[in-house]
N, C-alpha and C positions, 0 to 999 in steps of 0.2 A: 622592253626590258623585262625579262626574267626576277621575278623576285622571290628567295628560297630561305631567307635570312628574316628572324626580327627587329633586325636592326635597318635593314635595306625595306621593311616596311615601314618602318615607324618614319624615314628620310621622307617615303614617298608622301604620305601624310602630309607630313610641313610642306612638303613643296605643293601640293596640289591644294592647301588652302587659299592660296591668292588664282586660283582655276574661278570661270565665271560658270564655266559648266562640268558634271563628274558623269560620264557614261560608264553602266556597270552592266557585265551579264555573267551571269553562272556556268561552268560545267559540273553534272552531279548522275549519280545513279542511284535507284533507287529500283530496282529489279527484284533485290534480295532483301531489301529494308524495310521498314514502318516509312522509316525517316531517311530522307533525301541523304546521300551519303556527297558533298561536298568534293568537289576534284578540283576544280579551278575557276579563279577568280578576273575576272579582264576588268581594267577601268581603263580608261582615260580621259585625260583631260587636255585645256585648251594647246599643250603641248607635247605632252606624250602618252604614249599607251604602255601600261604593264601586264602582263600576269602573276596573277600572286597564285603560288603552290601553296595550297592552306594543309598538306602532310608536313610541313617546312615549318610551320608557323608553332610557335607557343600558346598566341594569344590573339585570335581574332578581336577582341574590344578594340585594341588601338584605333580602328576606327570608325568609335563610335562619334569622336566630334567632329569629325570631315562626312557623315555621313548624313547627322542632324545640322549642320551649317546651312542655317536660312538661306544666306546668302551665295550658296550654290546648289544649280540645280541640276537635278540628280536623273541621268537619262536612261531610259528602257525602251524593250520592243515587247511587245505583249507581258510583261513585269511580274504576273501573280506570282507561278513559281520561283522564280528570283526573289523576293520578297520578302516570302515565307523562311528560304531558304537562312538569308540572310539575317531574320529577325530570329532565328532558332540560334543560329550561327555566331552572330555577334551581339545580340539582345538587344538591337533596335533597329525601328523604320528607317530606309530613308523620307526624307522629305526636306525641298518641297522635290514633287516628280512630274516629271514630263512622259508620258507613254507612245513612243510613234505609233504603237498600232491604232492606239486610238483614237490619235488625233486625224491619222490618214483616212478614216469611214468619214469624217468631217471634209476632206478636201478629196474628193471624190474614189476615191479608192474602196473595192471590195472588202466586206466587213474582216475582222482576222486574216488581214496579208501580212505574209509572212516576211519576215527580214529579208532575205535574199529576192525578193519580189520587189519590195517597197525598196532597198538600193538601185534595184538595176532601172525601177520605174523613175525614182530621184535623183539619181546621179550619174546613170547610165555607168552602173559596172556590174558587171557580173561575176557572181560571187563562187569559189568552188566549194562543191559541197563533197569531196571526198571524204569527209573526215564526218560526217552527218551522225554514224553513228558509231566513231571508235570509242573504244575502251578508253577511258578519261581517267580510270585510277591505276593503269601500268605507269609506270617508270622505268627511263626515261625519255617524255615524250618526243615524238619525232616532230621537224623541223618544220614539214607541214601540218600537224598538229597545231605547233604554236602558231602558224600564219591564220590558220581554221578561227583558234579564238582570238586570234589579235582580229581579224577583222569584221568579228561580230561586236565589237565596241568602235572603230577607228570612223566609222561611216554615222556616228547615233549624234556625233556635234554637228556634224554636216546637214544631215537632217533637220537636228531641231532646227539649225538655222532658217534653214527655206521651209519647213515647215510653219515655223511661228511667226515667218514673216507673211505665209500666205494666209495664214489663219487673220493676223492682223485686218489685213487687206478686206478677208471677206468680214472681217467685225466678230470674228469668232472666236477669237481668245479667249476671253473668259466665259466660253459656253462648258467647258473643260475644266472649270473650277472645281468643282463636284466631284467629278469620277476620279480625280486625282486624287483629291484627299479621301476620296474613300481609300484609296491605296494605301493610303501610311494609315488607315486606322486598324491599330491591335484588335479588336473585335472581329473585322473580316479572317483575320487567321488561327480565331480560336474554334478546336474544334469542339464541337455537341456531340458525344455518342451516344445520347438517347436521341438525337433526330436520324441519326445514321441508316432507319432501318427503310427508310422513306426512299433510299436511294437502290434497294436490293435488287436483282435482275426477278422478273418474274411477282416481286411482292403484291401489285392488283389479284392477284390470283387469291390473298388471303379475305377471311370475314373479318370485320374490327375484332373478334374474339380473340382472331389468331393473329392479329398485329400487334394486339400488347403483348403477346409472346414474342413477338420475331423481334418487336425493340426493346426487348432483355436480353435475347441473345445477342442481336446484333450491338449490343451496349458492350454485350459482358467479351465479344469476338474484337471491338475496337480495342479497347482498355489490354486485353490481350495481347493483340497482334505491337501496340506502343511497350508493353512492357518486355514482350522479344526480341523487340524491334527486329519484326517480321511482315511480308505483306500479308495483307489480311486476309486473304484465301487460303493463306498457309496456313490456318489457323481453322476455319471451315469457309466454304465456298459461299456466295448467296445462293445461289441451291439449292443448297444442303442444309443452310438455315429456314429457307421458303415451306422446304419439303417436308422438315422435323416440325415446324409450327401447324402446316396443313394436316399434317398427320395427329397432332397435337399431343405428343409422344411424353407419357407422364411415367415412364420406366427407362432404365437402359436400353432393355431389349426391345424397345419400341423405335429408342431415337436409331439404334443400331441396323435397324433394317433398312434406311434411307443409304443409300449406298456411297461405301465411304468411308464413311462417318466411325466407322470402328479402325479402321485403319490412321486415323488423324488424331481421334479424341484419346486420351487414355481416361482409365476410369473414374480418378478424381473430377478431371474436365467434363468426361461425360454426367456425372452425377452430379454439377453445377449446372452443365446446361438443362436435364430433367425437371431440374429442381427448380429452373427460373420458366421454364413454360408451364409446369404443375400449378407454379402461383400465380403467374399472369393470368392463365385463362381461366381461375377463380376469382378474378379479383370483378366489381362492380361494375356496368355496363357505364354506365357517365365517365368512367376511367378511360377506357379505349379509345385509342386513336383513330384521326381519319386521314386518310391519303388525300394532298391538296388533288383532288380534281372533280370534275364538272359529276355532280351525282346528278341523280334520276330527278331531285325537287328543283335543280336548279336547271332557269328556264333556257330553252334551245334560241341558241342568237345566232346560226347562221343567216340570216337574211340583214342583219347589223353589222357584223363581220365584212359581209360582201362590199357595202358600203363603204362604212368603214378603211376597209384595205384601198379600196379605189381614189380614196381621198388621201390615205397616206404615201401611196406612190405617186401620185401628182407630188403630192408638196415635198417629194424625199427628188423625185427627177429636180422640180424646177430649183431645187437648192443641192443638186449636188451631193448628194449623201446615199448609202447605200440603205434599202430599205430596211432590211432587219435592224441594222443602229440605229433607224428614227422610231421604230417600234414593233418590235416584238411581237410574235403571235400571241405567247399568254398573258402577254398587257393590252392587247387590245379584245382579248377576250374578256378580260377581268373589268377592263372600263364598258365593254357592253353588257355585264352584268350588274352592275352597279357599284363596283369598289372603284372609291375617290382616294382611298389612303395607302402610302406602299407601292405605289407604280411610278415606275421611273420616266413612264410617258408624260404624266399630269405634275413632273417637275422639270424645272429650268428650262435649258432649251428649248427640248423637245414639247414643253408644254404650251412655249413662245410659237414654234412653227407649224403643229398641227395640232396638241394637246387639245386647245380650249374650242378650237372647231371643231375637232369630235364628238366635246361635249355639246356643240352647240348644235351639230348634226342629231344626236340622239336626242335630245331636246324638241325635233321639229322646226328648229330656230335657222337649218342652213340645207338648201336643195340641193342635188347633183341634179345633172343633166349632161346629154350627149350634144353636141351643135359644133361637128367639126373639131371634137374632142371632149373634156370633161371638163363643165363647165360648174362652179362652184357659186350659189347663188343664197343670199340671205334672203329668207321668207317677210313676208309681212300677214297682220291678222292672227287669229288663236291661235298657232303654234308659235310662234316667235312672241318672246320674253319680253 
């Protein structure tokens, strides 16, 4: 069903509260934008699939109370962007949520498999992807347009069911408690533009001098690019921000050399951005920021690593799980340098299936060995606790 009307949504609403499940997924662009520009809306539920035309709409809120109902739960395939989209959109999370991608790295499937993989792997259908990257905001869409996104919602009930009927099976249900409700929390989508600059193409190339410059620009180019609502390159490239901080350009005609940068900036902008690396790279050394990675003090743990790794692909094979979803290269670098707090290996599951034997590997407390494979052995005597 096609829905272009506020009334033929507000219907759908009432009917899909006695739904046991609500599968939702986005069409949006966001090429030209800050902010995800919205084209269309797919749910369904335990009986039918709509699309909702949100150009059509008055008032996305209407469904804010079918979208926070406890009592239905709310289906995705890889969710973030959906999410976001929707919580910008309508002013709330859903919850509670089910995420197939993530639940599939748990019942053996490669880590971020994509919808069209994970149906044809589930239910044996294959999906057409013609429409993968049409224009979502022309009007009026064509016929297999709307099959494209009806059937990126129609396959997410069928899923969860064999899904969380296998999760049951292996005992794994609620290993998933966590990473869902991270999803509905408001915090994951708020954004920081003063961390923004951590993320720059090229930024290790600066000194801390020049990174409390580059996250004033990069501060003052977010806040920017949301108040144009334009992409942020549109605005200056990383770059070109990397480039004017390295250069540490405290005039116009300093930043202006970096090339570009006269053609984008005009000169009010340009004599904001002068003006915030003039004062950053004055400001106090204790001030400056450090880029999260391995410095020169902090100790070399390749030979723990090695280990390490060798223990978590046993225990990620004999359980079924792809490796990087049981852990992470910078979680297991970070638990070989010593952080216990903030790692998502040394919580829940993952701390259940190999977390606390790693700790107990770095400890001295559990041997590897080779005998016909990799054999995993508790120590006795001084090393062991």
């Amino acid at each position: 069903m096609y829905i272009a009307t506020q009334e033929n949504l507000a219907a759908f609403v009432e009917r899909a509260r006695s739904s046991s499940v609500l599968a939702i997924d986005t069409e949006f662009l966001r090429e030209k934008t800050y902010y995800a520009k919205l084209c269309l809306l797919q749910m369904a539920t335990d009986d039918e699939v709509v699309i909702v035309d949100p150009f059509e709409m008055d008032d996305l809120s209407v469904l804010a109370p079918l979208l926070t109902d406890e009592r239905i739960v709310k289906l995705f395939h890889a969710a973030g962007q959906d999410l976001e989209i929707i919580l910008r959109e309508v002013g709330v999370l859903p919850r509670p949520v089910f995420d197939t991608q993530i639940a599939a790295a748990l019942l053996g499937h490669t880590q971020q498999i994509g919808y069209a993989a994970l149906v044809h792997a589930e239910c044996g259908v294959s999906l057409k992807k013609i429409d993968s990257f049409t224009d979502w905001s022309r009007r009026p869409l064509s016929a297999s347009q709307r099959d494209y996104a009806a059937d990126d919602v129609v396959y997410l009930p069928r899923l969860y069911a064999g899904m969380r009927a296998a999760l049951e099976e292996k005992g794994r249900l609620h290993w998933l408690d966590h990473d869902f409700e991270e999803l509905s929390d408001p915090a994951r989508y708020e954004a920081n533009e003063r961390e923004r600059f951590r993320r720059l193409k090229r930024v290790s190339q600066l000194s801390r001098r020049q990174l409390s410059a580059a996250r004033e620009v990069a501060a003052w180019r977010e806040l920017e690019a949301q108040r144009r609502d334009v992409p942020r390159k549109w605005v200056v490239t990383d770059e070109q921000i990397v480039e004017a901080c390295k250069r540490e350009a405290r005039t116009i005609d300093e930043l202006f050399m970096v090339r570009g940068l006269s053609d984008r900036l005009s000169t009010k902008d340009a004599r904001a951005v002068v003006s915030l690396i003039s004062s950053a790279l004055s400001t106090p050394p204790d001030t400056w920021p450090e880029l999260d990675r391995c410095g020169k003090s902090e100790p070399n743990v390749d030979a723990e690593l090695d280990l390490m790794s060798a223990l978590v692909r046993l225990r990620a094979k004999e359980n079924g799980i792809a490796f990087p979803t049981l852990a992470s290269h910078d979680d297991l670098a970070r638990v070989a340098r010593g952080y216990r707090e903030g790692v998502d290996l040394l919580r829940g599951w993952r701390r259940a299936i190999v977390g606390e034997e790693l700790l107990e590997l770095l400890d001295g407390r559990l041997a590897l060995s080779l005998d016909g494979g990799l054999k995993v052995e508790r120590r006795e005597g001084p090393g062991a606790a």
